[in-house]
N, C-alpha and C positions, 0 to 999 in steps of 0.2 A: 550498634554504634557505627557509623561512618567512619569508611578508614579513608584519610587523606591522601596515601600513596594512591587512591582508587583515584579521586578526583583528580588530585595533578595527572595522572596519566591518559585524563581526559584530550587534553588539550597538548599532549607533547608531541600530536603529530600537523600542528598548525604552524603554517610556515610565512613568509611576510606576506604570499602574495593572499593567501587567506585572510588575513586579518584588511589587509586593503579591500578587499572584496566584501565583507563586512563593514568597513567604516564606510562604502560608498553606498551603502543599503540604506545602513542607518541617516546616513547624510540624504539620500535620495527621499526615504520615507519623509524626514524632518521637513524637507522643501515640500514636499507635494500636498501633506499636510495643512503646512499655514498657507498656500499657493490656495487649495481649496476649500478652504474655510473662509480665506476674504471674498473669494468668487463666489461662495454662495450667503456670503452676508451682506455681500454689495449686492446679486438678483435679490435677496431675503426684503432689501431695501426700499426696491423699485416696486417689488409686489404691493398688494395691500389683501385681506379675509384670508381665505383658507391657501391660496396656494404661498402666502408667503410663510403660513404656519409649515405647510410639507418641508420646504427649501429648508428654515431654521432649524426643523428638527432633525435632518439629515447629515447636521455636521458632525453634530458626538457620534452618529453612529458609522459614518463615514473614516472618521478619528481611527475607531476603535478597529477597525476592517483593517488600516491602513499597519498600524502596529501588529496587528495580526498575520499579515502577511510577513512584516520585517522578519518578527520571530521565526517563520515557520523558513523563510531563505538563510537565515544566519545561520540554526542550529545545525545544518549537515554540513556546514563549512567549518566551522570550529571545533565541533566531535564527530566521531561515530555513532549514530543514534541508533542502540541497543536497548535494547531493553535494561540491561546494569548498569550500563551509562547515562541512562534519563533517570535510572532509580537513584543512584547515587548524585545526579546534579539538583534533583530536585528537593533530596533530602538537605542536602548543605544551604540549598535558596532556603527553602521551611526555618528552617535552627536560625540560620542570619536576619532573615526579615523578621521573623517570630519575636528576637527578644531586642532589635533594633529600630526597627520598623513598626511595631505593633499599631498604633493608632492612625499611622499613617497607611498601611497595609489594609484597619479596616476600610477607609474611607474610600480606597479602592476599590474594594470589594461591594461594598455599599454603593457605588457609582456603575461596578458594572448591573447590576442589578436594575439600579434605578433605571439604566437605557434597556431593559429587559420591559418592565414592570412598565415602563412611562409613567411615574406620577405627573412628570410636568415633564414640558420641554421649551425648544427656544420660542419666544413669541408669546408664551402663557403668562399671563398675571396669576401670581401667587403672591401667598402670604405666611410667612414661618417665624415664631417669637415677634409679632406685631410689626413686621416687615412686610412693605408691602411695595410691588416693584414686578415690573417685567424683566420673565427670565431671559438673558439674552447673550451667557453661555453656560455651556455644562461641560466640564472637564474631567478628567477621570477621577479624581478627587475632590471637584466642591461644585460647586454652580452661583453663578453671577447674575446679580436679581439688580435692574435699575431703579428707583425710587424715582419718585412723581417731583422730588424735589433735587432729580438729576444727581444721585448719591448714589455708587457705587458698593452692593452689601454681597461680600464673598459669605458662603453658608458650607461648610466642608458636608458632602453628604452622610455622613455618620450621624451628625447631629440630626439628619432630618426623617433616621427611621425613629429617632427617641420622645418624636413632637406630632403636631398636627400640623398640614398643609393643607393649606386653604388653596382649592384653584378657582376662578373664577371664569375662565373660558374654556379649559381644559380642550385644547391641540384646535378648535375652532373661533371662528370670530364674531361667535354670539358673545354678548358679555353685557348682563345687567347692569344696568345705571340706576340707584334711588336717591329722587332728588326729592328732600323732606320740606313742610311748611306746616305751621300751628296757630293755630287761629282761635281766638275765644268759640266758647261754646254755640253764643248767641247767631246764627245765619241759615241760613239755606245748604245744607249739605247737599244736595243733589246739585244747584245749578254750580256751585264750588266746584265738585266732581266731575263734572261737564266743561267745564270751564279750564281745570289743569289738564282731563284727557283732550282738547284741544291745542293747547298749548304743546303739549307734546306731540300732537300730530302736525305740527307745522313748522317744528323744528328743522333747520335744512342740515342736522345731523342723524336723523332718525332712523332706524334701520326698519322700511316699510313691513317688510317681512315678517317681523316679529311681532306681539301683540304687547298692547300698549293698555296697564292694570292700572286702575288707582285707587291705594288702598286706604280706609281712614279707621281710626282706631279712638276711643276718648281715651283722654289723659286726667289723671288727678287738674294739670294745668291748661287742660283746652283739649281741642282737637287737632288730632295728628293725621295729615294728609301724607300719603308716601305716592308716588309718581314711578311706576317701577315700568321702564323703557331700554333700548336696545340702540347704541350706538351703531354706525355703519362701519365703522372701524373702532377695532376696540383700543388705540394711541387717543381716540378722541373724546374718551369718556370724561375727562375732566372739563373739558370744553362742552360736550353734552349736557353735563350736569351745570355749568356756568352759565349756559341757553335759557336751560329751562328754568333757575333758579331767578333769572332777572326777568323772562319774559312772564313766568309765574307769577313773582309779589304784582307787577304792575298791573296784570288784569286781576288779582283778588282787589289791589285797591281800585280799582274802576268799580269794582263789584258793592265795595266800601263797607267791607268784611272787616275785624279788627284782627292783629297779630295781637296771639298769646306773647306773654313775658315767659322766658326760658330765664330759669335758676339754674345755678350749679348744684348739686346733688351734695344732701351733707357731709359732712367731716364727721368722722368718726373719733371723739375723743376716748 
């Protein structure tokens, strides 16, 4: 058991000018901090492909450096670090966060990890519980995913060792686009499939680089053309796919191919 006389006598030889010396750490960390997380989310900004994926993912871990240090300048200021003095401080932090803290302690935990692991970092399109959103922070307890429809979705990381995450560029600026069309049975499949791999090659979002598939499949209700292509940046993949979707029907109707009718999928009574 922790005896308390131990702990208070941690700290009875701390005197004001220590504790000032201490708050100017912490205050020091705290500026330097948000100081360099907006300087590298404003370069983050100016970039575009992979070097602004490096920049964005430097901030959490940046973050975590910078706290790391506060702690390791505070703790010879405020005790003596002995070995029964760290035993004893860390016992009492364990008991208090333990049954005060608990779920918020894990998401902590879970967070450092996560900047361990990388599943995702800033600049990645992900997807977690049908959320779908570029990550564009990660904090020691959650990460901040922007939605396509400009929606801000905090996700604590605890939740996200309990689910599946979907990345879809994963720390690079490849990121598949599939842009869909269904056409009655009746046509020419080859010059169809000629015809969208075209359309996609002349897209002035394309990302040359990459190879450009078109995949057709039949359906109970027609044929399904899938268009699977490589934006140049991946913020432009909805514009990608808005390209190709309009510049697509107008050459299938030049072609004077028919669109399938798309049903809703039944209700289950």
């Amino acid at each position: 058991m922790i005896n308390s006389e131990k702990i208070a006598e941690l700290f009875k030889s701390v005197d004001t000018e220590g504790i000032l010396q201490a708050v100017l750490i912490v205050a020091g960390a705290w500026l330097f901090t948000v100081l360099s997380q907006r300087f590298l989310k404003f370069l983050g900004e100016k970039f575009s492909g992979q070097g602004r994926h490096y920049l964005l993912a430097s901030v959490p871990i940046l973050r975590l450096a910078i706290i790391f240090t506060a702690i390791v300048l505070i703790v010879p200021i405020l005790f003596e670090p002995t070995f029964e003095n760290l035993f004893a401080l860390l016992g009492a932090l364990g008991i208090i966060l333990g049954f005060a803290f608990k779920d918020y302690v894990s998401s902590l935990i879970a967070g450092i990890v996560t900047l361990i692991e990388v599943p995702y970092r800033p600049g990645d399109w992900i997807e977690v519980d049908g959320q779908y959103g570029e990550v564009r922070e990660i904090g020691m307890r959650y990460a901040k995913i922007v939605t396509p429809d400009d929606t801000v979705v905090t996700i604590p990381h605890l939740k996200m060792w309990n689910g599946l995450i979907l990345n879809s560029n994963d720390g690079t600026r490849h990121l598949m686009c599939v842009t869909n069309f269904y056409l009655l049975p009746d046509h020419d499949a080859l010059k169809v499939k000629n015809t969208l791999h075209d359309v996609a090659l002349t897209s002035a979002y394309l990302q040359l680089q990459r190879p450009i598939v078109v995949v057709i499949q039949e359906k109970p209700h027609g044929t399904h053309y899938r268009i699977r292509a490589y934006p140049n940046d991946d913020r432009d993949q909805f514009l990608f796919i808005t390209d190709l979707t309009v510049r697509g029907k107008s050459a299938l109707m030049e072609l004077g191919v028919e669109f399938a009718p798309i049903f809703p999928p039944p209700v289950n009574s």
